[in-house]
N, C-alpha and C positions, 0 to 999 in steps of 0.2 A: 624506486617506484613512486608513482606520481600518488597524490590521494586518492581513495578510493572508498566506497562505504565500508566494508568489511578492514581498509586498513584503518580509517577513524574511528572506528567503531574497537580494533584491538589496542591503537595505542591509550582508548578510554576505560576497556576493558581490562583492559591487563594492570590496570591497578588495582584490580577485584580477583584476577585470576590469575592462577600460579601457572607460568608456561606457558602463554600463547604467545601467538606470534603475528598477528596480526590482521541502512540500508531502505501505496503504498493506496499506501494505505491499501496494506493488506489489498491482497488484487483477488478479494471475492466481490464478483459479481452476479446481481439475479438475472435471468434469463432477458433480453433486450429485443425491441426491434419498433415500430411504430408507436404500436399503444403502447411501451414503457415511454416516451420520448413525450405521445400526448401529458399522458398523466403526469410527467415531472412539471410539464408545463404546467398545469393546473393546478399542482402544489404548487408550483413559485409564488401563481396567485394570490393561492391564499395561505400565503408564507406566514404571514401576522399573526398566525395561531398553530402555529404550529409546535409541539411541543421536540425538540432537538438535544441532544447527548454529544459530547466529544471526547473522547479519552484518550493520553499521551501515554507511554510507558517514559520511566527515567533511567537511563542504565548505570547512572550514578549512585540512584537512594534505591534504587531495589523496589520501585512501585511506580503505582497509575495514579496520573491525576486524571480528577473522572471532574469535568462541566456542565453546567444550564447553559445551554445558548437562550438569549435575549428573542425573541424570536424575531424582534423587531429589526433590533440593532445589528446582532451579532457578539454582541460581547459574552463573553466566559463568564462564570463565576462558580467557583467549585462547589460542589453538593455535598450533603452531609455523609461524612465517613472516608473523605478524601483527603490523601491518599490512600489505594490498597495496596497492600503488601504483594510483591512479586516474588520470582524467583533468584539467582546472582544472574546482575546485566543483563534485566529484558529489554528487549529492544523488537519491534515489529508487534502491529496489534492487526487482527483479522475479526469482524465480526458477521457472524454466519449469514447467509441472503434471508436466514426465516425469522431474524433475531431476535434470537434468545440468549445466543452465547457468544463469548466473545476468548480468543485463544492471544497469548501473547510468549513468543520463545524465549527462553533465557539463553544469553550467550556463554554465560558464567556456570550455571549449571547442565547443560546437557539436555534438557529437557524440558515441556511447553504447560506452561498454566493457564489453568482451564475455568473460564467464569459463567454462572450465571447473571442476566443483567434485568436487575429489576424495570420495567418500564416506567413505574410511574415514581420512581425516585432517579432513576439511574444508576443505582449503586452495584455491585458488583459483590457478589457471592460465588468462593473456591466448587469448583465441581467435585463431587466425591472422586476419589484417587486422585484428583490432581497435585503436584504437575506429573504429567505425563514423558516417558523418556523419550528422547530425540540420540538427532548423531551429535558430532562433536561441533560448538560453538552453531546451534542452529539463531538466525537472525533473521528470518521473512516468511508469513504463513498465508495460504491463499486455498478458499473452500472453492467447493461446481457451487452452480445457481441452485441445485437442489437443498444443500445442505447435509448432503450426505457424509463427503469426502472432504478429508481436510489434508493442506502436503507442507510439510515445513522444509526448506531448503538447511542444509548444516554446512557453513563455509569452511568448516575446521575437516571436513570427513569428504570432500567434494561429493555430496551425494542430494538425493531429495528425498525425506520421509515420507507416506503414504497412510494414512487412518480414516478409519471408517467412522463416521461419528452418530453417536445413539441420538437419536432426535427427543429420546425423553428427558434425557440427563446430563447429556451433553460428554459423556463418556467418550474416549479417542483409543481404537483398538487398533492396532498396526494392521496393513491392509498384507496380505502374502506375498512377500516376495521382497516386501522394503525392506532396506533401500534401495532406491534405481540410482544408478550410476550419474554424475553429469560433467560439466567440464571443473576447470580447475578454478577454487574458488567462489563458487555460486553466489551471487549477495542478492537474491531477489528472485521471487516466483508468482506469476499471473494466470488462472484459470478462466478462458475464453466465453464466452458470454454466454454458450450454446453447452460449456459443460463438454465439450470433447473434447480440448487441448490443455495441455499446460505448458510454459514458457519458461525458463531460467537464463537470467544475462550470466555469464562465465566471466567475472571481474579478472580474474588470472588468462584465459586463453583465450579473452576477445571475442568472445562468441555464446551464440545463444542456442540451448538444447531447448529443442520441442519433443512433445511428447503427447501420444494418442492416451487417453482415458478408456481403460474395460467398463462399459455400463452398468454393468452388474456387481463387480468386483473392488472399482477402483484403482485398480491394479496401473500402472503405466507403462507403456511400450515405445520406443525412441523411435522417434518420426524419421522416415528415407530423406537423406540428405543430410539430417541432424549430426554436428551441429552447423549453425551458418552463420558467417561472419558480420562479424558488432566493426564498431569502433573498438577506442585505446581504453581499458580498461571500462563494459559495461557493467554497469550498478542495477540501475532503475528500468522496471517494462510496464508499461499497462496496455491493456488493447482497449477500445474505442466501443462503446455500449453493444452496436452492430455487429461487431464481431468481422470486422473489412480489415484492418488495421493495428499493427502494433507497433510501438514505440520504444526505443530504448535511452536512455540519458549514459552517454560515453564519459565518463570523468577525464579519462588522460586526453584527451581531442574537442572537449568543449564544446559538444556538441551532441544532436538526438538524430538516431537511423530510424527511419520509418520503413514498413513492411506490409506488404499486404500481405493478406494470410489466405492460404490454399483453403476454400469451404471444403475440400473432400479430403484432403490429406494434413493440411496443418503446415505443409513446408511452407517459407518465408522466403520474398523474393522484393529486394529491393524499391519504395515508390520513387520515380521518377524526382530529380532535384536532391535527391536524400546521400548526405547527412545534411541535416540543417542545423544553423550555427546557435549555441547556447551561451550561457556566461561561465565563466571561469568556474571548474570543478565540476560542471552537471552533473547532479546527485540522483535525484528521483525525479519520476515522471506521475502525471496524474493527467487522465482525460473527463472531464463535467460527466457527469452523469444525461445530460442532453446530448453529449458528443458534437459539443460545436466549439470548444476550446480544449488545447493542449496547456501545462504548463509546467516548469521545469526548475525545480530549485539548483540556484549556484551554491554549492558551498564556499566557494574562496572569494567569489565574489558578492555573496549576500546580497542576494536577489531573488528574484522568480521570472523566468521568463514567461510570456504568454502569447500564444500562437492562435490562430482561427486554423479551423480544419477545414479544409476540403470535404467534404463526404464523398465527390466521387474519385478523386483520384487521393487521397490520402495525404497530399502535399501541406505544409505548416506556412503560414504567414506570421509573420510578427506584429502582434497587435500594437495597435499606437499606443504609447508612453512604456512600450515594455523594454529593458527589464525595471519590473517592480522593486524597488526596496521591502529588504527583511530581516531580521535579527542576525545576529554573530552564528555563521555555519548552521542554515539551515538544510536539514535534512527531509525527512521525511511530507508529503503534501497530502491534503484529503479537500474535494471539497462536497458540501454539504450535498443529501439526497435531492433537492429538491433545485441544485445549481444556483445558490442564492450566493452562500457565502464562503469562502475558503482561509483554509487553515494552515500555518506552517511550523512544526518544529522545531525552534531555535537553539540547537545543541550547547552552544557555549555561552548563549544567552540567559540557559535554564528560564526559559518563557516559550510561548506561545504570540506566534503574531497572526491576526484576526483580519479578513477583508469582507467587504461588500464587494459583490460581481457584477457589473456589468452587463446585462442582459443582452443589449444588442451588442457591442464592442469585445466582450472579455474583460476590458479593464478588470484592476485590481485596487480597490480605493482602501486605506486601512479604517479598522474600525474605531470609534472613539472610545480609548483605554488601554488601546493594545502598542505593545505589546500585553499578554497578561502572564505572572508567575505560574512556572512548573517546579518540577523537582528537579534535582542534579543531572543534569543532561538529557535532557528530553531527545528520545529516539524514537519515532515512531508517532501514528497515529491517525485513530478513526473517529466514524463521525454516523449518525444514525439519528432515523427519525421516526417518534413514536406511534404506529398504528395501531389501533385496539392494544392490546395485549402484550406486544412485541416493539424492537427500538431496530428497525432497520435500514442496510447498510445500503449506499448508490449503486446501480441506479433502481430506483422503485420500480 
């Protein structure tokens, strides 16, 4: 079997866990469509003051490192009380659309740890009862735009968890009827802009299960046609702010399938041109929070690829100068709410590698200092920006 997140993620794991055998940024997004797209604009503006959070999980040391962004630059530098303690082998960090909370799975325990996230330090405070239990080797978590519902996929149990989340305390109560069933393998879960779908790549059978959202319940119900076919081992999905388009990063074919998405049913049917060509290993996928760049971490080949979107037909171009240089096996990507700067990281590097974006191009420029240190294997990672009271996640 070729690499894949969930199998890098076991041969890292499994020096923490007895018996396994072998993945974003958090794909919650708030509600999208114009006015999110104006207003990101006009943060970029006025990006220079803006106060910004990053945090990685390490599946090595068993915590988060938690960052200030520069607001100018982009540079990292950890906050006080960093690292926090996690659960065995967290890996995948989701921070809610209302942010206040931030959930990170453990692959090694079973089960998802639950933060409160200070805004105006950024520090990170355990939710009462946390961690909360999952299925077996859960590794990617993804809330609706409301912040109601939260769904962890578990690659060890092929299934996807389902919780209702307490908006006061951040509490995660299993929703009736989880787990939903999905394909083999799951490394990755996206809830759609509008809060009716969720999305899982099937790393083991090629293919991606959708699924309709109960509005009331949370509950999930498997979309007609589900599931539909990926590339050679999919990993990574994000959909596209609008909610037109969803994207997968294939590991074994080195490449991303694009998808338009049924507005009334959620089934997924191939964009015109698609698959398009990635760099070696295509791990995760991330779309700006403006929805005008795609971009695609190689793991074997340590890189980032970066695409311009189409908006009307969903098709990827290859930005010039891409693929980007990035650290040794970078995984997971986030880029900032306000599409200024992007994040990647770098699993075997134990760092973080830091860009400036490109406003009109995509480009990818690194920042000056980066890479910057993490913990033992950095897996995972999100990014939020502070309004009033709260640190929230792209797009605004």
């Amino acid at each position: 079997m070729l690499f894949t997140r969930s199998f890098s993620l076991g041969m890292i794991a499994c020096a923490f866990v007895t018996g396994c055998s072998g993945a974003p940024q958090s794909g919650a997004i708030a509600p999208a469509g114009v006015s999110q797209a104006r207003e990101g604009e006009r943060e970029r503006a006025n990006g220079s003051s803006i106060i910004r959070f990053v945090y990685v999980p390490n599946i090595g040391s068993d915590n988060i490192s938690a960052y200030a962004v520069d607001a100018k630059s982009g540079a990292l530098k950890a906050i006080s009380g960093s690292p926090f303690a996690a659960g065995n082998a967290p890996n995948g960090i989701g921070i809610d659309p209302l942010g206040k909370f931030a959930y990170v799975p453990n692959y090694g325990s079973a089960n998802v740890s639950a933060y409160a996230i200070d805004a105006t330090t950024g520090g990170l405070s355990p939710v009462k009862g946390s961690p909360f239990n999952a299925g077996t080797n859960p590794q990617a978590v993804a809330m609706d735009p409301k912040g109601r519902f939260a769904y962890v996929v578990n690659n060890g149990s092929d299934n996807v968890s389902a919780y209702a989340i307490d908006a006061t305390n951040g509490k995660l109560t299993a929703v009736k009827g989880s787990p939903y069933a999905t394909g083999s393998e799951p490394g990755d879960v996206f809830v759609d802009p509008k809060g009716r779908f969720v999305y899982v790549p099937n790393d083991g059978s090629g293919n991606v299960s959708a699924f309709s959202i109960d509005e009331s319940s949370g509950a999930l119900k498997e979309v007609a046609g589900s599931p539909f076919a990926a590339g050679t081992y999919p990993v990574g999905i994000a959909v596209d702010p609008l909610g037109k388009f969803a994207y997968v990063a294939n590991s074994g074919s080195d490449n991303v399938s694009a998808f338009l998405i049924d507005a009334t049913s959620g089934a997924l049917t191939p964009v015109s041109g698609s698959p398009f060509g990635a760099g070696n290993e295509a791990l995760e996928v991330v779309v700006d929070p403006l929805g005008k760049f795609v971009y695609v971490s190689n793991y074997g080949s340590q890189s980032i690829s970066a695409y311009a979107l189409d908006e009307a037909g969903g098709t990827l171009t290859p930005v010039a100068g891409s693929p980007f240089s990035a650290g040794n096996a970078p995984n997971y990507l986030a880029v900032d709410p306000t599409g200024k700067f992007a994040y990647a990281a770098d699993q075997n590097s134990d760092a973080v590698s830091a860009y400036a974006v490109d406003a009109t191009s995509g480009a990818l420029k690194a920042v000056t200092g980066s890479p910057f240190a993490a913990g033992s294997s950095p897996f995972g990672i999100a990014t939020c920006v502070v309004k009033g009271t709260a640190c929230k996640p792209p797009p605004l």
